[in-house]
C-alpha positions in Angstrom: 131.5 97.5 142.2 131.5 93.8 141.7 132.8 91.2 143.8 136.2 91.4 142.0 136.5 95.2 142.8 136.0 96.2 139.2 132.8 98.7 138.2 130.1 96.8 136.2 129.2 97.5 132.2 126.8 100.0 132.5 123.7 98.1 130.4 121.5 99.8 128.2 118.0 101.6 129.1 115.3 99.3 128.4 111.5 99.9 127.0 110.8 103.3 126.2 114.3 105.0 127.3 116.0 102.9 125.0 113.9 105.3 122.2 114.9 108.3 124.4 118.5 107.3 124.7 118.7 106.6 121.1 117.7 110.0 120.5 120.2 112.2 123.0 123.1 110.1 121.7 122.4 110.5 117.8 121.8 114.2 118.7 125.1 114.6 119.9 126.5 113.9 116.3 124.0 116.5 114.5 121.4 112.8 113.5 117.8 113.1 114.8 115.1 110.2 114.6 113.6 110.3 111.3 111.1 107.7 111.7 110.2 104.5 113.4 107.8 101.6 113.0 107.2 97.9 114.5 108.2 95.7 111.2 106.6 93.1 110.0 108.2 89.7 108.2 107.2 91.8 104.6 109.6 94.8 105.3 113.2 93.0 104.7 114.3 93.5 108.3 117.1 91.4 110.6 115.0 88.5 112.5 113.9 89.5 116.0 113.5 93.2 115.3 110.6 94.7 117.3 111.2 98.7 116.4 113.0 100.0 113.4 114.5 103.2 114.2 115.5 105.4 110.8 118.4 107.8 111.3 118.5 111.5 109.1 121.0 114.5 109.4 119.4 117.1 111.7 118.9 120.2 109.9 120.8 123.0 109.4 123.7 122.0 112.1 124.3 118.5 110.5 127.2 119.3 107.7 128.8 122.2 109.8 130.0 119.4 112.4 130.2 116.4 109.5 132.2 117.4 107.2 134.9 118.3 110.3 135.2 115.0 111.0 138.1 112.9 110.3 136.4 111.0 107.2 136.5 114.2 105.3 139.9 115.0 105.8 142.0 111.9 105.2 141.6 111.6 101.5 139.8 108.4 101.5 137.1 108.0 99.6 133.3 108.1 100.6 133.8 109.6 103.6 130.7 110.6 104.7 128.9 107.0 104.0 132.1 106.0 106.1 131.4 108.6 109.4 127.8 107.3 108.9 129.2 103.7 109.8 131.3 104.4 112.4 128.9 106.7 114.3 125.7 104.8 113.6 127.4 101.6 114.1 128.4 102.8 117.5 125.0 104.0 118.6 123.4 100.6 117.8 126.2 99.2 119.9 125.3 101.0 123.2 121.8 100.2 122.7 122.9 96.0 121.8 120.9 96.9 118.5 121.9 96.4 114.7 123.1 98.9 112.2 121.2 99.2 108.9 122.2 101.4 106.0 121.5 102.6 102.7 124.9 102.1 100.7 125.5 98.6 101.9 124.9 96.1 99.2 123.7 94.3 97.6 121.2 93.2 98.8 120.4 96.4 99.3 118.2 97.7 102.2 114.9 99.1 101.5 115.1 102.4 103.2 112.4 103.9 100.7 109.9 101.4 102.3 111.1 101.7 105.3 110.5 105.6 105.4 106.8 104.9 103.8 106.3 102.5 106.9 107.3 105.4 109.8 104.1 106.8 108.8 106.6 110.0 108.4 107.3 110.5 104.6 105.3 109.8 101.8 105.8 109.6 97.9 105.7 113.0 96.6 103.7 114.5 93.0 107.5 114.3 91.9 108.0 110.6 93.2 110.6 111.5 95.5 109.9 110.7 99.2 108.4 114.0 100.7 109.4 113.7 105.1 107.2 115.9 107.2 110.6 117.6 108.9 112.6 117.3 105.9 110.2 117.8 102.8 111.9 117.0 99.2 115.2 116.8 101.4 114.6 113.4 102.9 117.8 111.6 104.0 118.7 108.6 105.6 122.1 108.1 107.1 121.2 104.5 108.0 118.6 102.6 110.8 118.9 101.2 113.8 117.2 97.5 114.1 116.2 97.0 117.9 114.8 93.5 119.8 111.7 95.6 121.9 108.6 96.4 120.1 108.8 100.2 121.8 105.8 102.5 122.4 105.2 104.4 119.1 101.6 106.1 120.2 102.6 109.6 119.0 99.9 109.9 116.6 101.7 110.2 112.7 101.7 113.4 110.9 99.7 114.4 108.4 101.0 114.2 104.3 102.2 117.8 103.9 102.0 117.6 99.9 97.8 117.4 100.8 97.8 120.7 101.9 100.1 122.3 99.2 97.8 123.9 96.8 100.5 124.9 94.5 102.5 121.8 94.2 106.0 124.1 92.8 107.5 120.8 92.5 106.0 119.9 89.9 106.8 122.9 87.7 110.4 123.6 89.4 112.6 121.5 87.3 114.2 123.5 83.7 114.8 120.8 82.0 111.6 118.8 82.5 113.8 115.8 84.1 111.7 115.2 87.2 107.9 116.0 87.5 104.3 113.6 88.0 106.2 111.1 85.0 108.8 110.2 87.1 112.8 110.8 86.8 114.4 111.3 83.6 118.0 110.8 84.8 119.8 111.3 81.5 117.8 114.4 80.9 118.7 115.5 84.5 122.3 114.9 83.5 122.3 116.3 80.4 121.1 119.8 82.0 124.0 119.9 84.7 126.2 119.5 82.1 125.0 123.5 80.5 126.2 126.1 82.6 122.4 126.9 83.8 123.2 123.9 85.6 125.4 125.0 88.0 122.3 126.3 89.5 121.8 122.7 90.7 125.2 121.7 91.4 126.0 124.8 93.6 122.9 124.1 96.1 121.2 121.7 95.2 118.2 120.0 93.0 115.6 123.0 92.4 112.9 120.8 92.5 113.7 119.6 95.9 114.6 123.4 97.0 111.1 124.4 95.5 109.0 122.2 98.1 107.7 124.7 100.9 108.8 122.3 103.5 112.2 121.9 102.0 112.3 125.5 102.5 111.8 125.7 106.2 114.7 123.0 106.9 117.5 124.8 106.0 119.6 122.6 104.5 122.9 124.4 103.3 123.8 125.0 100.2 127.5 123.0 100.4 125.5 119.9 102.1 123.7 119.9 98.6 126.9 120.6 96.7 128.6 118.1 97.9 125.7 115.4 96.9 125.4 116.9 93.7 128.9 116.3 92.9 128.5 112.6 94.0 125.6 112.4 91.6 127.5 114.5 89.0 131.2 114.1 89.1 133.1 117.2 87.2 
């Protein structure tokens, strides 16, 4: 207690439990640290950040809990860029950091430089960032912009697409839209419009669901659904 009788704020863990913190509470809404790096004046960032911390759905136990919350059912639209605000908002808050995110603009954020800069994703064969955890289904809900420079010394991960003799990503895609040229949006379009598209639109892009690593992060199918309608509205 203080000297008027009242319990103090409870301040935020400094150094490396700040990191540690920052992890438990994002857990707690199905987010896990994606990635984090000390920026420098090049990467776009608010002044006085010493650790960038990137924030991604975690897994398969993300959109079970999401898409219960109460942005999904009040008929509003965006709701989940909407629940990504108010939660991620909320963790920088109890940390005195700054929210970032990825649908704020313009200006828009660089999150696809950011990602390159954790040292934890990497452009793919297909273009698309490729995250060690993640693979082809790399997300980022938004970042977290704090004032320490934290201890990052767990040694990066290596580029999984170096070790993938087989590359399926580059062969997965029917209608030739995405592959080592780049994106052909209209063409990607143009096939979810046939009925072979549903394919796509039911659970997801198959050249993202073709990448091994993709594979092992069980991302359900409605998670993809529902960015595919986003992308492709009926």
């Amino acid at each position: 207690m203080d000297e008027t009788g009242n319990r103090p704020a409870a301040r935020p863990p400094q150094g490396q439990g700040r990191l540690d913190a920052l992890a438990r509470a994002a857990a707690r809404h199905r987010l896990e640290i994606m990635g984090a790096f000390h920026p420098v004046l090049s990467d776009k960032v608010p002044s006085g950040t010493g650790t960038l911390v990137l924030l991604g759905p975690h897994g398969p136990d993300f959109w079970a809990h999401v898409s219960t919350q109460p942005e999904f059912t009040d008929g509003a639209a965006d709701p989940l860029d909407r629940w990504s605000h108010r939660v991620i908002a909320a963790l920088a808050a109890q940390l005195d950091g700054r929210a970032l995110f990825p649908f704020t603009g313009p200006p828009w954020h660089p999150f696809y430089e950011w990602a390159l800069r954790s040292g934890r994703a990497w452009p793919s064969p297909v273009r698309l960032l490729v995250h060690d955890r993640a693979g082809l289904w790399a997300s980022f809900r938004g970042a977290v912009a704090l004032t320490e420079r934290l201890d990052l010394a767990e040694p990066p991960p290596a580029n999984p697409c170096s070790d993938c003799a087989e590359k399926p990503c580059l062969s997965a895609c029917p209608a030739g839209a995405l592959g080592s040229a780049g994106y052909d949006i209209p063409a990607c379009h143009a096939w979810l419009d046939t009925p072979a598209g549903g394919t796509c639109l039911n659970a997801g892009c198959l050249v993202r669901r073709a990448c091994p690593v993709s594979a092992r992060y069980e991302r359900p199918a409605q998670q993809s659904a529902y960015h595919m309608q986003q992308f492709h509205p009926a």
